[in-house]
N, C-alpha and C positions, 0 to 999 in steps of 0.2 A: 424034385426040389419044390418045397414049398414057395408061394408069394408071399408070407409074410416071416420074417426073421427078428427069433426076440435075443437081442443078446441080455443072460440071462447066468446071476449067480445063487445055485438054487438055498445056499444060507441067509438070503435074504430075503426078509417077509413082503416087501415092496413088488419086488419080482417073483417070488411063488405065487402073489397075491394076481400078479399080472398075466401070467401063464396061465391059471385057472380063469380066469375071464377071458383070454384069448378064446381056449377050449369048452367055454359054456357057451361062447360066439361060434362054435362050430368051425372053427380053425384050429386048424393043425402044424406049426410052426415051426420052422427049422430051429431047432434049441445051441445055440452056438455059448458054451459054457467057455464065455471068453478071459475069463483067468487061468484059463488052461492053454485056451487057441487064442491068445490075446490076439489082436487086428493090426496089421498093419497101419502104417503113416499115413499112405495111401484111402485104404479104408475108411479111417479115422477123419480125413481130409474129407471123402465122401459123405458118409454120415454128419460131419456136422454144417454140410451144405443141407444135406434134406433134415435137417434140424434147422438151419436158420440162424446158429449160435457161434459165437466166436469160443475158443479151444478152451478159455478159462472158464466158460460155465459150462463146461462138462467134468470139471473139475468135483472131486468128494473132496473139500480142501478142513474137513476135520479129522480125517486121516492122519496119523504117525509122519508117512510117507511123504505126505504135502507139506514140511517144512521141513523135513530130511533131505530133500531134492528143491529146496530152495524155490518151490512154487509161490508164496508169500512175496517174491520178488516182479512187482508191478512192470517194470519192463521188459520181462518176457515175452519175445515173440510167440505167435501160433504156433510156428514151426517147431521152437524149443519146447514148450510145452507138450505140443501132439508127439515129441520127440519120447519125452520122457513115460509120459503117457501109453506107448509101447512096450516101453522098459518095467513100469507097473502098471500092467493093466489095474490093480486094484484101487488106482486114483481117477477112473471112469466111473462117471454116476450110471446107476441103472435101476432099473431093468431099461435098456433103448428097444424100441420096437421098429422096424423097418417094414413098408410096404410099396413098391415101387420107389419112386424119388420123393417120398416123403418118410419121416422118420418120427417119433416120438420120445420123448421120456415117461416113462409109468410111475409118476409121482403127481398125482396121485394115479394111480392105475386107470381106472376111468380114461383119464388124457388120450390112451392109447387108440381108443375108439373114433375119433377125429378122423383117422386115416383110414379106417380099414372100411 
């Protein structure tokens, strides 16, 4: 198992963008194509402690799916959000890059580099 995990969907220029610079850095990263193997609560609660961020700005809230699921509703808890969040992986912003208890978002990809 690699030490650094990019969760990563590879129709996205952001995150293609970001895996090849993982790989130009001579890492080799566990590719977790999470709208397939979407992340648990759990997970999800993890990651956005080594992000730093609370569950709404993990949010793609130009998405279909983000006023479908009622995420536009300001008093949602973390919980109910990271809840739904499970339920569609595809309202997680990405590419996330993970490397011990630190995490990134690869927006711009560059960012990713902070950690590793």
């Amino acid at each position: 198992m690699s030490e650094v995990i990019i969760y990563h969907n590879p129709r996205c220029s952001k995150s293609r963008q970001t895996l090849t610079l993982l790989e130009e850095q001579g890492i080799k990263p566990d590719v977790r194509k999470y709208l397939e193997d979407a992340p648990s609560a759990e997970e999800l609660r993890l990651v956005l402690t080594q992000l730093g961020i609370p569950a709404r700005s993990l949010l793609r809230n130009k998405e279909t799916e983000f006023k479908e699921n009622g995420l536009d509703d300001l008093t949602l808890s973390d919980d109910q959000i990271i809840d739904i969040m499970t339920q569609v992986p595809k309202l997680i912003e990405r590419p996330i890059v993970i490397k011990g208890d630190n995490a990134r978002i690869g927006r711009p990809p560059e960012s990713v580099l902070e950690i590793l």
